[in-house]
C-alpha positions in Angstrom: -17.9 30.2 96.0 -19.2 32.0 93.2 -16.3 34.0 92.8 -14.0 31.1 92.0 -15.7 30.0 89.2 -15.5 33.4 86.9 -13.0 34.2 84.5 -10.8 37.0 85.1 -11.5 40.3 83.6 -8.9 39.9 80.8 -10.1 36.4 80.1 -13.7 37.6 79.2 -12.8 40.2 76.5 -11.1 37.0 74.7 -13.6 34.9 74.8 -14.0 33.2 71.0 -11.1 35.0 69.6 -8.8 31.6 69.6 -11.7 29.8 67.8 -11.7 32.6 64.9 -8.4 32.7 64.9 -8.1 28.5 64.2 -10.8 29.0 61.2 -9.1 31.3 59.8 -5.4 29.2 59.7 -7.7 26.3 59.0 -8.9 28.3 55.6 -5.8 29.3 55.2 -4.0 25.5 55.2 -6.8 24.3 53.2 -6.4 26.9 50.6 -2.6 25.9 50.2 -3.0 22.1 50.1 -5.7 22.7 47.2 -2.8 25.1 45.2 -0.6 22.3 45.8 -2.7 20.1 44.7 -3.6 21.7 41.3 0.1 22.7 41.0 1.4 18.6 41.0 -1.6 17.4 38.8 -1.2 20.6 36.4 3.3 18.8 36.3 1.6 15.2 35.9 -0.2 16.5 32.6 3.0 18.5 31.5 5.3 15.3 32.3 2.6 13.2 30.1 2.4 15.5 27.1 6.2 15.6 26.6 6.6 12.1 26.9 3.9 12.4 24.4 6.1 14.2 22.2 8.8 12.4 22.6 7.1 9.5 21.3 5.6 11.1 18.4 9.4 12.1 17.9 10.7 8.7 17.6 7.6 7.5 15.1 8.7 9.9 12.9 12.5 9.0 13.3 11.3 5.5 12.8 9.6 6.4 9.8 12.6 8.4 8.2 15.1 5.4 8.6 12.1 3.2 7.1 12.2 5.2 3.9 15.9 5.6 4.3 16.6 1.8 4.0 13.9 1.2 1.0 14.6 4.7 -0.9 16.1 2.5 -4.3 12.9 1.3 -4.5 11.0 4.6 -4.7 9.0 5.4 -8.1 10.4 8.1 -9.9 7.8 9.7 -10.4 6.5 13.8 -9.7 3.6 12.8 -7.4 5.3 12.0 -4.1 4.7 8.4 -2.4 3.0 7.6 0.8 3.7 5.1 3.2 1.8 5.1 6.7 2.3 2.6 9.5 1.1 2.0 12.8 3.5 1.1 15.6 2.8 0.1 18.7 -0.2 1.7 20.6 -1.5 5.0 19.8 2.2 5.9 17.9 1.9 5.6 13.9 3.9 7.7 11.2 3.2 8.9 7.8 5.9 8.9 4.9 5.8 11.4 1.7 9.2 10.6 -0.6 9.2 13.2 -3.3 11.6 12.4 -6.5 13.5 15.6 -6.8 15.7 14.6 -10.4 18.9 13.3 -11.0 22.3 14.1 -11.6 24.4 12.3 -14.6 27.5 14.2 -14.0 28.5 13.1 -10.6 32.2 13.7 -9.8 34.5 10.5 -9.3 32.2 8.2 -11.4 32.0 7.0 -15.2 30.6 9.6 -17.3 26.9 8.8 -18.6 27.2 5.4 -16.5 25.4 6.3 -12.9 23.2 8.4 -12.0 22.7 10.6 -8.9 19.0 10.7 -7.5 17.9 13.1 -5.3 14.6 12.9 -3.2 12.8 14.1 -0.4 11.3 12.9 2.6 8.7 14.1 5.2 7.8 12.0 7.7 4.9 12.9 10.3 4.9 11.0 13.8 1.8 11.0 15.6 1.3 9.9 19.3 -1.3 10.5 22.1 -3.1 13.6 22.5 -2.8 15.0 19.0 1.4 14.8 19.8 3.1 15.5 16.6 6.4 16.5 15.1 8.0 16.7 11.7 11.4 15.6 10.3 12.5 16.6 6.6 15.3 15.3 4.8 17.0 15.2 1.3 18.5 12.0 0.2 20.8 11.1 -2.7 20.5 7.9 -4.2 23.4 6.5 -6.9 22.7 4.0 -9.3 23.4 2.6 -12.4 22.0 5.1 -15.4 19.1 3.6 -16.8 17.5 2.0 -13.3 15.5 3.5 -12.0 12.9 2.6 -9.2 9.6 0.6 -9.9 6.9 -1.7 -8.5 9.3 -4.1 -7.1 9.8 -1.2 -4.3 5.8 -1.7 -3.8 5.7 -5.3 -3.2 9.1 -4.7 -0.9 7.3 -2.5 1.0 3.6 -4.3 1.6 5.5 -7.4 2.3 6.8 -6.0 5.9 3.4 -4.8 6.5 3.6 -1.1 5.7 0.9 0.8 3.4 1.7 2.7 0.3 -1.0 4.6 -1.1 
């Protein structure tokens, strides 16, 4: 009887070696899952932090068309002028219009009767996460000779809620 109950001879030198063997693809699995793992949430942080940017893109876009539509109103002045406004959220923008001179000789108008006005404008958009970007542009303003821009712009602008400083 006894000698139906032990293993053969090839049986006893594997004894333990499929347990080892299952660790070890067991470590192995687990070490892989983890990668995977820290691979997606590193792609969910990237995916974030461009949309991010792309936010901070359109403040700033936002921002340039702002200054774009009120730009007859800006002072004349050689300090530039600072507008900042918060959108929604986190997502704000910051304005700098720069008068740049002017131009009495423009081709295709009256002599001495209009004048062309060129400026500059930065504008900063800042999201989430320190997200920011940058867009400069020149602009060039015709007006009668003589105008000019002045506090009227001011008021213009306060009125629809944006801050000049």
């Amino acid at each position: 009887m006894n000698a139906m109950h032990r293993a053969p001879p090839s049986f006893r030198k594997q004894r333990g070696a499929a347990l080892v063997v299952g660790l070890l693809l067991l470590v192995i699995l687990t070490l892989l899952a983890i990668s995977g793992m820290n691979t997606a949430s590193t792609e969910l942080v990237m995916a974030g932090n461009e949309a991010f940017r792309q936010n901070a893109f359109q403040a700033a876009s936002s921002g340039m068309e702002d200054r774009l539509e009120t730009l007859a109103d800006v002072p004349q002045l050689s300090t530039p002028t600072v507008v900042e406004k918060t959108l929604s959220g986190k997502d704000a923008y910051k304005t700098s219009t720069l008068y740049q001179g002017d131009d009495m000789n423009i081709p295709g108008f009256s002599v001495g009767r209009f004048a062309g006005i060129h400026y500059q404008i930065v504008s900063t958009g800042r999201s989430a996460r320190d997200a920011t970007t940058q867009h400069t542009q020149g602009a060039y303003v015709i007006q009668t000779a003589g105008g000019g821009g002045g506090n009227t712009g001011q008021q213009t602008l306060e009125s629809r809620g944006i801050k000049i400083d």
